[in-house]
C-alpha positions as CSV (number, residue, x, y, z in Angstrom):
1,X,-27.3,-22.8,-0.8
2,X,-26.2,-25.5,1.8
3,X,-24.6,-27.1,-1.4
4,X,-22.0,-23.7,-2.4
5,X,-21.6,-23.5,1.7
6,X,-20.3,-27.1,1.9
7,X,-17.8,-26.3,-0.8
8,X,-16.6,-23.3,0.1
9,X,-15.7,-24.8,3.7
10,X,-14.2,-28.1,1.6
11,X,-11.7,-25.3,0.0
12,X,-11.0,-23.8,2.8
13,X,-10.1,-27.2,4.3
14,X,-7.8,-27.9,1.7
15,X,-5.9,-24.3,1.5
16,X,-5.5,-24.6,4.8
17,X,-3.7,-27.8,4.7
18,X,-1.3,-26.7,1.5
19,X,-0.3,-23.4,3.9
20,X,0.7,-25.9,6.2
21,X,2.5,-28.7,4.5
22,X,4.3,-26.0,2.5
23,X,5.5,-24.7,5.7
24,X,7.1,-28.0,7.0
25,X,8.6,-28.8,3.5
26,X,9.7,-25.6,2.4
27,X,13.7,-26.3,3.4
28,X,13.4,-29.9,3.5
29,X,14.5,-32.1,0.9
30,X,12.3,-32.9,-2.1
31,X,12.5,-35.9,-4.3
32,X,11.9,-36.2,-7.5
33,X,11.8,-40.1,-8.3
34,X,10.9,-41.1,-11.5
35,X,10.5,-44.9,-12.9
36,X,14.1,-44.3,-14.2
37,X,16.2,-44.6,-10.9
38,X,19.5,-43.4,-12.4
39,X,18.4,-39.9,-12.3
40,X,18.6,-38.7,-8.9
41,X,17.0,-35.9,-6.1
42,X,17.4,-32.5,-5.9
43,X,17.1,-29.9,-3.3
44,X,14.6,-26.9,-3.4
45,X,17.1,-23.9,-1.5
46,X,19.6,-21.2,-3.0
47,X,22.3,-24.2,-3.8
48,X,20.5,-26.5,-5.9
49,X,22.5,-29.9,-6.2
50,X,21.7,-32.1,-8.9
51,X,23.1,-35.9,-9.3
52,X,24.4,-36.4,-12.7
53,X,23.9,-40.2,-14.6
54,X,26.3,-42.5,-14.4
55,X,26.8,-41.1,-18.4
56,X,27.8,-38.0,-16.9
57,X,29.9,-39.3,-14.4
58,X,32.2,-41.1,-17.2
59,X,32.1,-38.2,-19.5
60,X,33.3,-35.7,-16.6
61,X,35.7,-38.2,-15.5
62,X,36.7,-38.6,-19.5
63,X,37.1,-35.0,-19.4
64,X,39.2,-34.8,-16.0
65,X,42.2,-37.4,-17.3
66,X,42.2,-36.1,-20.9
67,X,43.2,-32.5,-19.2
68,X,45.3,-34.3,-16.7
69,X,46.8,-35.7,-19.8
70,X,47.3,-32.9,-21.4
71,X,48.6,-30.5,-18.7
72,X,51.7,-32.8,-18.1
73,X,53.2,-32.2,-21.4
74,X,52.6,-28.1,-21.2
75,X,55.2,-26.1,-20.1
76,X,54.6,-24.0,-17.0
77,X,56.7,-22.2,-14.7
78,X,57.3,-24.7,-12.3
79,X,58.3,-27.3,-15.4
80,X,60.7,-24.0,-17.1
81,X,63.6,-25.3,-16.3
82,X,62.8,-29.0,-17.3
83,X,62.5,-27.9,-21.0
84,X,65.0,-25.5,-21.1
85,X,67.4,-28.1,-20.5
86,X,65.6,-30.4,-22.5
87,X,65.3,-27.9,-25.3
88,X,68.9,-27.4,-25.1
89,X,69.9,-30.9,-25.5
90,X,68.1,-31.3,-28.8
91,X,70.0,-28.1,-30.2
92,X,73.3,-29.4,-28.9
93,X,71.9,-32.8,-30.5
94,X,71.2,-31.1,-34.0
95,X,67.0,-32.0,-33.3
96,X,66.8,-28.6,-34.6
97,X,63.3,-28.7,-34.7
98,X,62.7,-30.9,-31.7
99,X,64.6,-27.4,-30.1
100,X,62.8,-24.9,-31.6
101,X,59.2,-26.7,-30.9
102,X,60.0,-26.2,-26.8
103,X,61.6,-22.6,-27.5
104,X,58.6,-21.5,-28.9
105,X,57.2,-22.7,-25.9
106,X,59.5,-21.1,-23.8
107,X,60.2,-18.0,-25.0
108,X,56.8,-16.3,-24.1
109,X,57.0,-17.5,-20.0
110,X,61.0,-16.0,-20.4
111,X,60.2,-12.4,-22.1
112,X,61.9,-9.9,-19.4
113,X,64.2,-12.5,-17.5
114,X,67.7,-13.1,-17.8
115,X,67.4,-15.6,-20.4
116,X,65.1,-14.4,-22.5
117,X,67.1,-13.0,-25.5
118,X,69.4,-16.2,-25.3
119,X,65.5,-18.6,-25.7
120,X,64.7,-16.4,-29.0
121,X,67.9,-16.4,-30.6
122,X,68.3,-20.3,-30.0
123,X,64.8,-20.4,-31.1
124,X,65.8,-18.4,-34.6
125,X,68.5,-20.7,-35.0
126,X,67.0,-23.7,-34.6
127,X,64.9,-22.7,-37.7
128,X,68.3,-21.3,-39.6
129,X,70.2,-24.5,-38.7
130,X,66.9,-26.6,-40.1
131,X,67.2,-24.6,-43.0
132,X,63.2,-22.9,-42.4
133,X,64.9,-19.8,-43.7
134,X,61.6,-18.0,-43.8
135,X,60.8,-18.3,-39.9
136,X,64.5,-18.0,-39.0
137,X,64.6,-14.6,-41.0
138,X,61.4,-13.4,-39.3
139,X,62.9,-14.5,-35.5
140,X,66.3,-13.0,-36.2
141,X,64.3,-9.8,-37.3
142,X,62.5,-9.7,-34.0
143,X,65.2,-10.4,-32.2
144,X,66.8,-7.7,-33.3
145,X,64.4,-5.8,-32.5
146,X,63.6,-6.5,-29.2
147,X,67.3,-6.9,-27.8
148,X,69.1,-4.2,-30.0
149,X,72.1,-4.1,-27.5
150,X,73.3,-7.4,-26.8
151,X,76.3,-9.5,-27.8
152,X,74.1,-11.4,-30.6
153,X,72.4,-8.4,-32.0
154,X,74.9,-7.6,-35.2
155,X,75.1,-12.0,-35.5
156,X,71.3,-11.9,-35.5
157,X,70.7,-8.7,-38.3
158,X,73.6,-10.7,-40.1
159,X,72.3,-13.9,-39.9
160,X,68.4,-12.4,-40.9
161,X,70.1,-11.4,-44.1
162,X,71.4,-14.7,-44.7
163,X,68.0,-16.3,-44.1
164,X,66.8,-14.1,-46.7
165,X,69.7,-14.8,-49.2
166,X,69.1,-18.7,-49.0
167,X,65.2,-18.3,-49.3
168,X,65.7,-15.9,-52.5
169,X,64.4,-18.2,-55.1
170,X,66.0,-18.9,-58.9
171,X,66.6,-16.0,-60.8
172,X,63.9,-17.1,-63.7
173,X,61.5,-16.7,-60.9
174,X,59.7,-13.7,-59.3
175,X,62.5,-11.7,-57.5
176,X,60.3,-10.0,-54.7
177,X,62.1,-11.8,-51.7
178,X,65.5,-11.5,-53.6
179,X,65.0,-7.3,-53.7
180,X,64.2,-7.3,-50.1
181,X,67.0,-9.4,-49.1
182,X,69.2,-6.6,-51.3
183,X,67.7,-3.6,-49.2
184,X,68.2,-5.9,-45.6
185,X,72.0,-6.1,-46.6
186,X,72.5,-2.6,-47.7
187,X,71.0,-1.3,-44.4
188,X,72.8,-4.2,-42.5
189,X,76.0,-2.3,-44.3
190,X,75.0,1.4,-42.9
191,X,74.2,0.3,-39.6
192,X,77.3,-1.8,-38.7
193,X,80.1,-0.4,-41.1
194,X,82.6,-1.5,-39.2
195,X,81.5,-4.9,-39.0
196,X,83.6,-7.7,-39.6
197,X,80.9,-9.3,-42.1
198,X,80.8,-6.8,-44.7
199,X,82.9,-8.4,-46.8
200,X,80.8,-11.3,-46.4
201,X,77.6,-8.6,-46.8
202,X,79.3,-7.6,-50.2
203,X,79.2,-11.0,-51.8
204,X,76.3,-11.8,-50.8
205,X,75.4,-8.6,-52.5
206,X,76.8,-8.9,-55.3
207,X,75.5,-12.1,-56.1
208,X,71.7,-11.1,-55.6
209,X,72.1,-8.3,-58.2
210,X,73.7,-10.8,-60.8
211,X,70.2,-12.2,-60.2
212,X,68.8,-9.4,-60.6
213,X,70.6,-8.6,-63.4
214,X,70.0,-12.3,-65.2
215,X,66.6,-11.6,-64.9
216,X,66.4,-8.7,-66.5
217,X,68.6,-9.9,-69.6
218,X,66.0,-12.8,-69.9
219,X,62.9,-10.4,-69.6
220,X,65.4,-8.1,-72.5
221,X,66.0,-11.3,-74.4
222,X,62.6,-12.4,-74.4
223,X,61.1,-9.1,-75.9
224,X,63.6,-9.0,-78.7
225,X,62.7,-12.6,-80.0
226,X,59.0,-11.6,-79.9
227,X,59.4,-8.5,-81.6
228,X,58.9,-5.9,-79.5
229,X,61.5,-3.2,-80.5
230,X,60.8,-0.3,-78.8
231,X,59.9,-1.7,-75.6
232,X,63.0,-4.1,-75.8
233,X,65.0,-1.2,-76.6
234,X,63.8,0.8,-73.5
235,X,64.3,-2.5,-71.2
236,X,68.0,-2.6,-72.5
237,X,68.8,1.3,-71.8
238,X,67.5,0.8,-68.4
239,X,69.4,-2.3,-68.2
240,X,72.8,-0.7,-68.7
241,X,71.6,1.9,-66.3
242,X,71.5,0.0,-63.3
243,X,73.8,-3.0,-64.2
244,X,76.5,-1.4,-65.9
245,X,79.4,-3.0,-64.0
246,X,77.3,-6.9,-64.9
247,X,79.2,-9.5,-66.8
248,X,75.6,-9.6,-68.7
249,X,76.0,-5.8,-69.6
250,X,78.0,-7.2,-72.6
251,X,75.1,-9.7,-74.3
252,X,72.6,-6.6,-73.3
253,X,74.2,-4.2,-75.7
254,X,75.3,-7.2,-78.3
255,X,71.1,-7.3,-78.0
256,X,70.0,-4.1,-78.4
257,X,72.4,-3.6,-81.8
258,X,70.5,-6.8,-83.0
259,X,67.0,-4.9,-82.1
260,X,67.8,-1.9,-83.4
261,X,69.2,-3.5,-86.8
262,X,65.8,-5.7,-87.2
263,X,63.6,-2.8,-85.8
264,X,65.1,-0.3,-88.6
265,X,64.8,-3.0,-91.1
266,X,61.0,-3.7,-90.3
267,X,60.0,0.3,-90.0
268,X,58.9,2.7,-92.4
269,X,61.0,4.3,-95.0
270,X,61.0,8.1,-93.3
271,X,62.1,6.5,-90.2
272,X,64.9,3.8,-91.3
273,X,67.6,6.3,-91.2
274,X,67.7,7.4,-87.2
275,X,67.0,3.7,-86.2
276,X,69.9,2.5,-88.1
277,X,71.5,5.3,-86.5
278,X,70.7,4.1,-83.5
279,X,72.1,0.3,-84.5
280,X,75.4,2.4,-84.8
281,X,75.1,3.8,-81.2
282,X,74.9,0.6,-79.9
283,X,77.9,-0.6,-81.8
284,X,80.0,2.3,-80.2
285,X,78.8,1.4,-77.0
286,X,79.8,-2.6,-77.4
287,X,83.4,-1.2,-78.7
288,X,84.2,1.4,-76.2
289,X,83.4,-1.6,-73.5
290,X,84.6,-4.9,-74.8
291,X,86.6,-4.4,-78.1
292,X,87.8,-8.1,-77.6
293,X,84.2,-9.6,-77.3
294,X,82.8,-12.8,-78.4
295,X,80.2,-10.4,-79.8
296,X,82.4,-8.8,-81.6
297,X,82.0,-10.6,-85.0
298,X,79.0,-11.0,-85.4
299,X,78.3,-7.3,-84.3
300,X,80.4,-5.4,-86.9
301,X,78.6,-7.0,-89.8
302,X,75.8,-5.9,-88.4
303,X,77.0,-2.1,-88.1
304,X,79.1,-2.6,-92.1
305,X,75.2,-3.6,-93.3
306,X,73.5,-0.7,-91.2
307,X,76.3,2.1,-92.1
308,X,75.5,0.7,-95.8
309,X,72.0,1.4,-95.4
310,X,72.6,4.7,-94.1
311,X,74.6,6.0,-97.0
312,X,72.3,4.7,-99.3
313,X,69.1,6.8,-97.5
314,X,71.2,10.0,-97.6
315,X,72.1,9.0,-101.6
316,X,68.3,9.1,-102.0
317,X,67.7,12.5,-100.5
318,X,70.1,14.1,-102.6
């Protein structure tokens, strides 16, 4: 019993001394010092402060002169007009792209000042003059867009449709960007009618349907050679649909009395008759346009052999 007694009052002893230390120390400083002296003390309040290793002193510094670094080239409001003269200077140096690498810069810290439709049309430019056509056409676009009023706007919708003109690829290629470009000038043409660049607008025009129009004849051309009469006959009438007024129209017809000659030849007696017919037709059509064509020739012995044909099916049937 003495034994438990003396314990207890040991405990006691020792709680009371923990209640008492942890008074005195409770805001003071306490230090945590391990065999490894680089690692430092901390305090035990609200605003713990810890001292980082000397690794972490390099690393922040590391940190603190690569975005020193890197904030002196950015450009910032207080370092505008720096570039802007600096930007203009490559474009009146012909560094297009030197130009439009601060415009783009530029541009976003200049949307609603003064000289903030002059920044994305130099910026457009830059790209036309560096023949990017693609980016210039998308700038010019936008610029339009967002400054429909100014001085530059028709120049701009003009010079978008020009962007799109020299990025339309070869004619035995796909034609998606070419058609595009087509409809950008014919709305370029109802929007500015009086414009001194319509002429300009027309060539440009006209040569983008001759593409049109070359691919077509070769897509015609093809399915003739491979034997595809009907469909080769539908890809001609549509052809002389839309591109009656082409210097291909010509070949397209001399074509399609060549299919329809072959196509009658390779058919079916009951059916001979109206396809040579339709050889015939096609004749008509290639003398009514060009009587004096190289096609000319060649064509007519085509329609004596069909007309031949013909008589001799309606001899049979008598």
């Amino acid at each position: 019993m003495k034994k438990i007694r003396k314990i207890d009052f040991n405990l006691l002893i020792i709680l009371m001394l923990c209640l008492f230390f942890g008074e005195v120390y409770a805001d003071n400083e306490f230090c945590f010092n391990p065999k490894n002296e680089n690692i430092c003390s901390f305090k035990v309040n609200e605003n713990t402060e810890t001292t980082a290793t000397p690794i972490d002193i390099r690393n922040k510094k590391k940190k603190k002169e690569f975005k020193d670094k890197k904030s002196r080239g950015k450009v910032n409001y207080d370092s505008f007009r720096q570039y802007y003269e600096k930007a203009l200077k490559f474009y009146d140096g012909k560094a297009w792209l030197s130009a439009a690498r601060i415009f783009e810069e530029l541009y976003p810290l200049s949307m609603g000042t003064p000289v903030g439709d002059t920044i994305l049309f130099l910026f457009a430019d830059s790209y036309f003059q560096n023949r990017d056509y693609q980016m210039a056409a998308f700038h010019f676009r936008d610029y339009v867009r967002r400054y429909p009023g100014t001085d530059r706007t028709e120049l701009a919708a003009l010079n978008a449709v020009k962007a799109m003109y020299y990025n339309s690829p070869d004619y035995n290629l796909d034609q998606f960007i070419t058609q595009i470009a087509i409809d950008e000038v014919i709305l370029f043409i109802q929007q500015y009618p009086n414009s001194k660049y319509i002429e300009e607008c027309n060539e440009i025009l006209d040569e983008m349907r001759d593409k049109l129009a070359k691919k077509e004849l070769e897509i015609l051309r093809m399915y003739y050679e491979i034997g595809y009469y009907e469909a080769a006959q539908i890809i001609a009438r549509n052809f002389l649909k839309k591109y009656s007024a082409s210097k291909y129209a010509t070949e397209a017809i001399y074509i399609l009395i060549k299919n329809n000659y072959d196509f009658a030849r390779k058919s079916v007696e009951n059916k001979k008759y109206f396809r040579y017919k339709d050889c015939m037709e096609a004749f008509e059509m290639l003398q009514n346009r060009d009587p004096e064509s190289n096609y000319m020739v060649e064509s007519t012995k085509i329609k004596n052999d069909a007309e031949n044909q013909i008589k001799k099916i309606e001899e049979q049937k008598k």
